[in-house]
C-alpha positions as CSV (number, residue, x, y, z in Angstrom):
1,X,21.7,30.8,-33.3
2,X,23.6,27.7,-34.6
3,X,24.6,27.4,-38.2
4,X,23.1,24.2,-39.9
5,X,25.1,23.4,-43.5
6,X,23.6,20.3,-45.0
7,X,25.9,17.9,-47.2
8,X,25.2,15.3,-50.0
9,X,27.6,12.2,-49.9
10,X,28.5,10.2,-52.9
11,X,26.1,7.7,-51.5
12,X,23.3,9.9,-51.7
13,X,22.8,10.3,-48.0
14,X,22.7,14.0,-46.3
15,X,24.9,14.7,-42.9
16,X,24.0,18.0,-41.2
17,X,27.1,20.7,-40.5
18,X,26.0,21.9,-37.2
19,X,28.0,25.1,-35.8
20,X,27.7,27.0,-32.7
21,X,29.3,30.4,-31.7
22,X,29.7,30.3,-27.6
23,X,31.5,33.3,-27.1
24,X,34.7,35.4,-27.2
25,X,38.3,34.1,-26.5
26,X,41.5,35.7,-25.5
27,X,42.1,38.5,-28.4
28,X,38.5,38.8,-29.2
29,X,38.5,35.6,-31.6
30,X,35.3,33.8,-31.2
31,X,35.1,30.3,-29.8
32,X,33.2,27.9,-32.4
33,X,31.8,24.2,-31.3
34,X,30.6,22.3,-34.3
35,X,29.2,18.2,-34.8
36,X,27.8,16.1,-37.7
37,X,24.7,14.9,-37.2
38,X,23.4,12.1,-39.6
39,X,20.0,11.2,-40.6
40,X,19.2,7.0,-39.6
41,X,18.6,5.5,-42.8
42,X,15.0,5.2,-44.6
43,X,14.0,8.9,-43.0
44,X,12.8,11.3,-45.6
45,X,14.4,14.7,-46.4
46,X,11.8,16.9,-44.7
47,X,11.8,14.9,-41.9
48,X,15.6,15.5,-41.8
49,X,15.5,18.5,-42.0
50,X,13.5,19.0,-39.0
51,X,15.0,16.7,-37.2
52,X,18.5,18.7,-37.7
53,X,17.4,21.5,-36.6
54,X,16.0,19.9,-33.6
55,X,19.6,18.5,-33.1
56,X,21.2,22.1,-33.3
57,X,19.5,23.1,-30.7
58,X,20.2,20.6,-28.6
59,X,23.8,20.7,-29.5
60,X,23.4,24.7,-28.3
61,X,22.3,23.9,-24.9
62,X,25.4,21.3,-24.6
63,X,27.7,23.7,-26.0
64,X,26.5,26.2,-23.4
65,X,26.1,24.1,-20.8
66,X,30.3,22.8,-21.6
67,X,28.5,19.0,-22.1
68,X,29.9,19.4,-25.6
69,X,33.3,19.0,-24.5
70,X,32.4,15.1,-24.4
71,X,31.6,14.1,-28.2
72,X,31.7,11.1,-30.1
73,X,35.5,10.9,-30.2
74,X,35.6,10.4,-26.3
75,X,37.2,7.6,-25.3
76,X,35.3,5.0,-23.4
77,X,37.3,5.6,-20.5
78,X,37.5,9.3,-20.8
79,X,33.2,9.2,-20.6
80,X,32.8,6.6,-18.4
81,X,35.0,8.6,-15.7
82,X,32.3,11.9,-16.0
83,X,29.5,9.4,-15.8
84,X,31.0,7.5,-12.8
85,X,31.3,11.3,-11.2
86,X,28.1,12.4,-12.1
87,X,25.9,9.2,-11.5
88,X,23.4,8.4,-9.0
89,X,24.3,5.2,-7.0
90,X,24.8,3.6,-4.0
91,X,28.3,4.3,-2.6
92,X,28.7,0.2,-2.3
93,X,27.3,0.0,-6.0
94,X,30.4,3.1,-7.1
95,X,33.0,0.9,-5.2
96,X,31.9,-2.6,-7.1
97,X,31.5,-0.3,-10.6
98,X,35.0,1.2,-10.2
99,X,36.5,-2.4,-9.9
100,X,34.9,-3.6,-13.2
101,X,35.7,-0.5,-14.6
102,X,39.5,-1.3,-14.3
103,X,39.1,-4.6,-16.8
104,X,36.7,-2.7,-19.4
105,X,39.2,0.4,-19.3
106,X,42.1,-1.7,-20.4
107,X,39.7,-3.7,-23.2
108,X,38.0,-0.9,-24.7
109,X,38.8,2.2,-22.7
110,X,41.3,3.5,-25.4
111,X,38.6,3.4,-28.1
112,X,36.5,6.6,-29.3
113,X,32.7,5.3,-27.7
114,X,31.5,6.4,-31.5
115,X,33.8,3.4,-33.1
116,X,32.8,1.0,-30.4
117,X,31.4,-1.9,-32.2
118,X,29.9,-5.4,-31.1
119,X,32.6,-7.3,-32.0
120,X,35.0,-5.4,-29.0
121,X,32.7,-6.0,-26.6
122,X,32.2,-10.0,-27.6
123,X,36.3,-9.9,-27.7
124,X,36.4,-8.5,-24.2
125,X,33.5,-11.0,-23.0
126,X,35.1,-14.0,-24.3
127,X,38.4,-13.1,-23.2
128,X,36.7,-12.6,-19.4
129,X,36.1,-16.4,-19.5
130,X,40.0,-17.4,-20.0
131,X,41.8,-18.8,-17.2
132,X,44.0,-16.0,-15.5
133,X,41.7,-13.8,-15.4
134,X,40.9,-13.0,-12.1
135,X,43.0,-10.0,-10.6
136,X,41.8,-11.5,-6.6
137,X,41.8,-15.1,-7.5
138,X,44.1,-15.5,-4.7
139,X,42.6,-16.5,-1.5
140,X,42.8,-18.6,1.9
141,X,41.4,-21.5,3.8
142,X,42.6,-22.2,7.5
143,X,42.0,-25.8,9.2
144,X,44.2,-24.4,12.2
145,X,42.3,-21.3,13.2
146,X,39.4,-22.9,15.4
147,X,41.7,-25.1,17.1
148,X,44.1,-21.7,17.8
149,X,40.9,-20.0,18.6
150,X,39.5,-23.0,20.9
151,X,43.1,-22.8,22.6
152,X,43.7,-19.2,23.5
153,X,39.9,-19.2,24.4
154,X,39.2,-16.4,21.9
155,X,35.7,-15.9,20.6
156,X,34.5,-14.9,17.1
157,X,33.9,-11.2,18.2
158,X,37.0,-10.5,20.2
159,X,39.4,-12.0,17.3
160,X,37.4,-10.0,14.9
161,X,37.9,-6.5,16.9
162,X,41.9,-7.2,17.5
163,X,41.9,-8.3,13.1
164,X,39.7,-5.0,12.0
165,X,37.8,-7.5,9.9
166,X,33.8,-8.3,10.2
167,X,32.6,-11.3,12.7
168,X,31.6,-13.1,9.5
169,X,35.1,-13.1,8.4
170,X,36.5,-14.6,11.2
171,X,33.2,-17.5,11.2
172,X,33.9,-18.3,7.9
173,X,37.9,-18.6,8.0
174,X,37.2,-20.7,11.0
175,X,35.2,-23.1,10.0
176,X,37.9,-23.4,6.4
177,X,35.8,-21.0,4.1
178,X,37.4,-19.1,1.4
179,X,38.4,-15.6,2.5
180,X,40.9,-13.4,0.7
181,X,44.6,-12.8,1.4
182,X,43.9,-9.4,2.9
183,X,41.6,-10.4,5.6
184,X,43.7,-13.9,6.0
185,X,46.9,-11.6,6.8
186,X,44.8,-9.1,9.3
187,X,44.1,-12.4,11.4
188,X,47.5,-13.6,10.9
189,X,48.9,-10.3,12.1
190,X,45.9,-10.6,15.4
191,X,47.6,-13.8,16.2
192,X,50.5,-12.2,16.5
193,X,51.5,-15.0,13.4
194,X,52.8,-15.1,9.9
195,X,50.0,-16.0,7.6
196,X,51.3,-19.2,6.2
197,X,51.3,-20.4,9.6
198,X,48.1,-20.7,9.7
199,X,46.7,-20.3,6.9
200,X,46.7,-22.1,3.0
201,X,47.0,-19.7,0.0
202,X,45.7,-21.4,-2.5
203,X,45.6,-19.6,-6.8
204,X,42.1,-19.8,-8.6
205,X,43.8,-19.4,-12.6
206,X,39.8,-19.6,-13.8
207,X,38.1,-16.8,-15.7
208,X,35.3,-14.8,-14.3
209,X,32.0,-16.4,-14.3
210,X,28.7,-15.8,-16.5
211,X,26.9,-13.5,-13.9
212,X,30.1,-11.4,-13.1
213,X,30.5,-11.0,-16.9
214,X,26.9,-10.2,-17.3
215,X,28.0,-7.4,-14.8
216,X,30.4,-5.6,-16.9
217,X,28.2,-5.8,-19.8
218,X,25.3,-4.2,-18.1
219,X,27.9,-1.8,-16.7
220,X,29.0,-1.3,-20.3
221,X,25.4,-0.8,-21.2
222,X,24.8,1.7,-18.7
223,X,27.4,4.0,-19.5
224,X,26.5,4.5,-23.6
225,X,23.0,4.6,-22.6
226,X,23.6,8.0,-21.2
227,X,26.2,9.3,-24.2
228,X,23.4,8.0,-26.5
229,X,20.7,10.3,-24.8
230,X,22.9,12.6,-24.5
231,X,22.7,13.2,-28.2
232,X,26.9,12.1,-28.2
233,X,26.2,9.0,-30.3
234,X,23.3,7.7,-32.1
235,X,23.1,4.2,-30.8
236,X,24.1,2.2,-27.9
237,X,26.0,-0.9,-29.4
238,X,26.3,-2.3,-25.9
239,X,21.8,-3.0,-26.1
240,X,21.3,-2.8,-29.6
241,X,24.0,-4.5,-31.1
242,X,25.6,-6.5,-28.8
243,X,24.7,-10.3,-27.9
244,X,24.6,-10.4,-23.9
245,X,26.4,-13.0,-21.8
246,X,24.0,-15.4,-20.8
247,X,24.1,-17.0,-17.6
248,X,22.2,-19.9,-16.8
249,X,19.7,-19.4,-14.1
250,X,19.5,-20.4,-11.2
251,X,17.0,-21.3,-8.2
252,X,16.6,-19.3,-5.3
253,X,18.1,-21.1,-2.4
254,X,15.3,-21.1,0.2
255,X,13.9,-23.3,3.1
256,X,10.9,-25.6,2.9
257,X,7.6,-25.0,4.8
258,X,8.7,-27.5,7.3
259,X,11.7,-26.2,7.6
260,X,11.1,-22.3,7.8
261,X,8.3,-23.6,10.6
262,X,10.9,-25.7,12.9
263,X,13.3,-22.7,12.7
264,X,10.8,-20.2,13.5
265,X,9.6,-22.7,16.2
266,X,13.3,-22.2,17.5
267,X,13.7,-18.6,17.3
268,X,10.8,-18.1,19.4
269,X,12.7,-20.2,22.5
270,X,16.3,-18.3,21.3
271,X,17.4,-16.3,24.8
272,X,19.1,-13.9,22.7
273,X,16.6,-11.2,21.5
274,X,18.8,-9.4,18.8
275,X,18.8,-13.0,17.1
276,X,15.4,-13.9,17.6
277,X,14.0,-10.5,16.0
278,X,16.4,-10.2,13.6
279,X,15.6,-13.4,11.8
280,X,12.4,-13.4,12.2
281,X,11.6,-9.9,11.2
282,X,13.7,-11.2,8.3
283,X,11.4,-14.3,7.6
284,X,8.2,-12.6,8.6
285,X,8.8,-9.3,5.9
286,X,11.1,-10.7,3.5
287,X,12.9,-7.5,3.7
288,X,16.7,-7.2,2.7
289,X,19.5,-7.2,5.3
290,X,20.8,-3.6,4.2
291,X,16.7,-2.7,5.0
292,X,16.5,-4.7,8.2
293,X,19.5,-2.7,9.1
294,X,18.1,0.6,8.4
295,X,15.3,0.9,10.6
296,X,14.4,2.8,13.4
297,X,11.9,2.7,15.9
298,X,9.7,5.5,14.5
299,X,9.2,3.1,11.2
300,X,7.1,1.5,13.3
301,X,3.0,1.7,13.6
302,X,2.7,-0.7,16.7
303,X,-1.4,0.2,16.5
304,X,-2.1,-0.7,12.6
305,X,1.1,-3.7,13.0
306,X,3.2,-1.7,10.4
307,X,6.9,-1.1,9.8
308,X,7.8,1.6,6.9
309,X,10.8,0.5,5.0
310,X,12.6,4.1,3.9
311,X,16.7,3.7,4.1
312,X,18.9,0.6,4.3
313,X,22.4,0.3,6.2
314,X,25.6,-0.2,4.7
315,X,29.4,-0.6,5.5
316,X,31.9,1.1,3.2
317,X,35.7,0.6,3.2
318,X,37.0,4.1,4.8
319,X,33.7,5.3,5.9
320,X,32.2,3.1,8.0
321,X,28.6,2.4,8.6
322,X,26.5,4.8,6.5
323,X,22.9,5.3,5.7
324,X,21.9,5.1,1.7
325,X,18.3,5.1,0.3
326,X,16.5,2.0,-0.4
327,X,18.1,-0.3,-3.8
328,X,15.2,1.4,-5.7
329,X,12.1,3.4,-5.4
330,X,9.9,0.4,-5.2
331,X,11.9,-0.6,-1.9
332,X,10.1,2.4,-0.2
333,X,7.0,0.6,1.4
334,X,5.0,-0.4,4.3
335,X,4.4,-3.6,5.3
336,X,1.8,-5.2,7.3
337,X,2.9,-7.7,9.6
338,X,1.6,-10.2,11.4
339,X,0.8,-9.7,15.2
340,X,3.4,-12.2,17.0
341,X,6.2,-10.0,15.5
342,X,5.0,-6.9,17.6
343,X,4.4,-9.3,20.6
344,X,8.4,-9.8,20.0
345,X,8.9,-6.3,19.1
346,X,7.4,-5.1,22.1
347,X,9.7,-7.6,24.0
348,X,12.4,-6.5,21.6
349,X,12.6,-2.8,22.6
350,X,12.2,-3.3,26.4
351,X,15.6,-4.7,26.6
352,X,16.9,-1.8,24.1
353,X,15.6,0.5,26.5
354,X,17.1,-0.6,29.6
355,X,20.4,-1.1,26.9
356,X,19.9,2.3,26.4
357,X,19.4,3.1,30.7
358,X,22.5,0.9,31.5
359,X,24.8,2.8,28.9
360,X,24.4,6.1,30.2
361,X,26.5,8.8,29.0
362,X,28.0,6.3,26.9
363,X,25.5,5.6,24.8
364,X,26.5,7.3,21.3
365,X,23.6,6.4,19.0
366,X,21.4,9.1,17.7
367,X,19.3,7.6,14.8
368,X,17.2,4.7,17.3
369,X,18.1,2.2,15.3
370,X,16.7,-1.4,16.0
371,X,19.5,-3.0,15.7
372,X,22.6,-1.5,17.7
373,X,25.9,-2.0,18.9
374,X,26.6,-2.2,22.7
375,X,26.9,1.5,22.5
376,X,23.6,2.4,20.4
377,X,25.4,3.0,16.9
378,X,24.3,0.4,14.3
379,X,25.9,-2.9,13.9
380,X,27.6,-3.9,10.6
381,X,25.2,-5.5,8.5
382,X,27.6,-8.8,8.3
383,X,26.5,-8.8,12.0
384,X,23.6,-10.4,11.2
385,X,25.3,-12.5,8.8
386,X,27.4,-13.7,12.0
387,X,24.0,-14.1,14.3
388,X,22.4,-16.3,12.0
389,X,25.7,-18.6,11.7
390,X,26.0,-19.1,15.4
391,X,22.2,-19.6,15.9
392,X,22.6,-22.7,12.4
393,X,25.5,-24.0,14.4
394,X,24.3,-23.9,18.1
395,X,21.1,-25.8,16.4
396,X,23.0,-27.9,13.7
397,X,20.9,-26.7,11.5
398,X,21.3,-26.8,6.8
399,X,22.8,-23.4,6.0
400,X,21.0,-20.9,5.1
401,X,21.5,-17.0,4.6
402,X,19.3,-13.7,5.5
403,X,19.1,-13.4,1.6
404,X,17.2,-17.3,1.8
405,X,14.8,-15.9,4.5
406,X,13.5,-13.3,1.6
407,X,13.3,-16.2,-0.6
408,X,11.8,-18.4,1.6
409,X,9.0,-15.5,2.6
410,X,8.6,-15.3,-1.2
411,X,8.3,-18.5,-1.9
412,X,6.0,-18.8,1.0
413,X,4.0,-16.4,-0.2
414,X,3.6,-17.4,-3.5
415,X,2.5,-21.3,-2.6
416,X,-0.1,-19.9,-0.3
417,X,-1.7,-17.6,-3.0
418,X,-0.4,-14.2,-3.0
419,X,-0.3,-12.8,-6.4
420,X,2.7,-11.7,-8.0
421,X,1.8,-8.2,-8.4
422,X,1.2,-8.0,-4.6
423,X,4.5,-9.6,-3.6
424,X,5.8,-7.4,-5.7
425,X,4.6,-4.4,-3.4
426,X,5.6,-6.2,-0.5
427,X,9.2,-7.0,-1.6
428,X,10.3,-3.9,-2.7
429,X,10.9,-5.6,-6.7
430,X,11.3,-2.8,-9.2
431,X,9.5,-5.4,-12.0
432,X,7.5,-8.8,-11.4
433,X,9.0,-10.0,-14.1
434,X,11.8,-10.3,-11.7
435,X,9.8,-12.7,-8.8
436,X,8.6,-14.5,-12.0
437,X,11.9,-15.4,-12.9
438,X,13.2,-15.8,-9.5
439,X,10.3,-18.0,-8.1
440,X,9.1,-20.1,-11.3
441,X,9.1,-23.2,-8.8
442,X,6.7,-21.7,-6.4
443,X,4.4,-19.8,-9.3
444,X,4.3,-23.7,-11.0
445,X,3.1,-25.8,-7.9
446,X,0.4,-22.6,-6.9
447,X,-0.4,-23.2,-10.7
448,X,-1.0,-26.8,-9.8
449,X,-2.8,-26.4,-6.5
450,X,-5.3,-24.1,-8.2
451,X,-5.9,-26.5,-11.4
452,X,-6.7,-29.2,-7.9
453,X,-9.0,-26.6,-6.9
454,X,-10.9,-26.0,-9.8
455,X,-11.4,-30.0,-10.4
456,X,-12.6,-30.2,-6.5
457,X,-15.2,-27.2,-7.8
458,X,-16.7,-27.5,-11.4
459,X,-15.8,-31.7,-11.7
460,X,-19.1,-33.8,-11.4
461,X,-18.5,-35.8,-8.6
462,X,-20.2,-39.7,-8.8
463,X,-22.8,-40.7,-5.8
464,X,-22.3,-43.6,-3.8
465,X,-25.1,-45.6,-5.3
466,X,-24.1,-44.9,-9.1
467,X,-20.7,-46.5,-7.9
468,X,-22.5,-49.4,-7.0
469,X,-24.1,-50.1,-10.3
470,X,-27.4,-49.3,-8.0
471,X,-30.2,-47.0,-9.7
């Protein structure tokens, strides 16, 4: 049973002595594990007292359980390591955490998470937005490559393949995009070339920006939420204390009715099947890439015109392409979809059968996915990323991403009606607050075109004759 001692301070405020006995060490001397809990201010003493003993107990279960080896005077770093081991997220999402982590550990991970205050985590915020900041600020343009490319007749893929890197990398370094040192060098190295050669390495001295800020803070936030219900500390500073970074929003980039139409009027004449069914699955759903990359052939319902969205697709550094579970379980959904996408479905999986026929013994894939390598295992997800770049240049078309085909089907959605709470459903949102935010543009201009509709209703219209003075 644990041993509660209550103390008066000068003050006039009690604290709560709370010690348990776990067992016997080495010699027979027992092993003792003992906290202060404190009352918040304003609660009476009876309800104190309750309270404390309610603590105790939960402090004995810790104990027992060896939680209690993590207490207030943890430092941040020291807690945020057992939470990163013990947390459930996305392999891509423990990789991006693990590289923020490195700035906050040097800020604040030195610091006891009970003596964490506000003012640290301003400091550390502010200090994000100084110039020198960024640890990969580093990166490369090339206005040689396409010409090197165009020369030695090498095409996106096959450059890509000999450089290790994603077909996307090798688009967007040849048509001078930013890409970082690393994945300059690899094609450098592919070209049998130094990288200066070919390409510019340019030094970006500015500070992080607002949303990546934003990220450590919620990262930050995250971590102390657990220690606080945990018992460990009373409060999380981080959401109670603390004044988040605000970032200025922005609009979702998407594509215009007339624009969304031509493009899908173009799909429907693209030779390439992958890239006509990839894109517009992408614009018909709204579904993420990472979910348009997950699914397999028995998510389909081809009699009630029905995909099920249950696992996404994802490439990891080391591992490969993996399977992970939907961003949240709100992205686990079905979704009704109109009958020209199982006309092209049906199309679609004719010529992944006879794929599958002409591969043989080679073929390697064992989950059916719908979108495959040559060999049945699943493409990259920046493989659609590299369809949808050849298809905007083949057609000279604006640039637009598969994350602006899930806008645009949102948006689309919106303007002709849909509520948000049924969107919501559809998109796989964890909150509408969320589309509300994202799609204010759309939500104001159906707000419009149903204030039009109501005038056409309930307004008195005048008679020809009355407009003629004649009565």
């Amino acid at each position: 049973m644990p041993n509660i001692t209550k103390r008066l301070n000068k003050s006039g405020s009690a604290s709560y002595l709370i010690r348990v006995y776990i067992e016997q060490g080495a010699g027979g001397k027992q092993i003792t594990k003992s906290m202060t809990w404190r009352p918040p201010a304003g609660m009476r003493p009876s309800a104190a007292d309750k309270q404390a003993e309610k603590e105790a107990v939960l402090f004995e279960e810790r104990a027992r359980s060896g939680v209690v080896s993590l207490d207030g005077k943890t430092k941040f770093a020291d807690y945020a390591a057992r939470w990163m081991e013990t947390a459930q997220i996305a392999p891509t999402t423990r990789a991006r955490y693990a590289e923020l982590l490195k700035r906050i550990n040097l800020a604040i991970g030195h610091k006891p998470i009970e003596k964490l205050q506000a003012h640290h985590l301003e400091a550390f915020y502010q200090n994000l937005k100084e110039a020198g900041i960024k640890e990969q600020g580093r990166y490369a343009t090339s206005a040689k490559l396409k010409g090197i490319m165009g020369k030695r007749k090498l095409s996106l893929g096959a450059l890509a393949r000999f450089a290790g890197v994603a077909p996307a990398t090798v688009a967007t370094a040849r048509d001078g995009k930013r890409i970082s040192i690393k994945k300059a060098a690899l094609i450098a190295t592919a070209l049998q070339a130094d990288v200066k050669d070919i390409f510019q390495v340019w030094d970006n001295t500015t500070g992080l920006s607002d949303k990546t800020i934003l990220h450590h803070h919620r990262l930050i936030s995250a971590i102390l939420e657990k220690a606080k219900r945990s018992r460990i500390i009373p409060f999380n500073v981080a959401r109670e204390h603390t004044t988040a970074p605000k970032v200025q929003r922005k609009e979702a980039v998407y594509l215009d009715r007339e624009q969304a139409r031509h493009i899908v009027g173009l799909l429907f004449a693209e030779d390439d099947t992958r890239v006509k069914t990839a894109i517009l699955l992408l614009l018909y759903s709204g579904i993420r890439r990472g979910e348009l990359c997950g699914l397999e052939w028995r998510d389909f319902d081809f009699d009630r015109q029905m995909i099920h969205i249950n696992r996404a697709s994802q490439y990891q550094q080391g591992s490969g392409i993996t399977e992970v579970p939907t961003k949240n379980m709100s992205s686990e959904r079905s979704i009704k979809l109109p009958s020209v996408m199982f006309t092209v479905f049906t199309e679609y999986r004719a010529w992944w059968a006879n794929q599958k026929l002409m591969m043989g013994d080679a073929w390697v894939g064992d989950k059916d996915r719908l979108f495959i390598q040559y060999n049945g295992n699943p493409i990259n997800p920046d493989t659609i990323n590299y369809w949808l770049d050849q298809f905007i240049e083949k057609h000279n078309l604006p640039h637009f991403t598969p994350h602006s085909c899930r806008h645009t089907f949102s948006s689309l959605q919106i303007a002709n009606g849909v509520d948000v709470r049924t969107l919501q459903a559809r998109t796989g949102h964890a909150q509408a607050s969320t589309l509300v935010n994202i799609y204010s543009h759309a939500i104001k201009t159906a707000e419009e075109a149903a204030s039009d509709i109501l005038d056409d209703v309930l307004t008195p219209k005048k008679t020809e004759g009355a407009k003629e003075g004649i009565g």
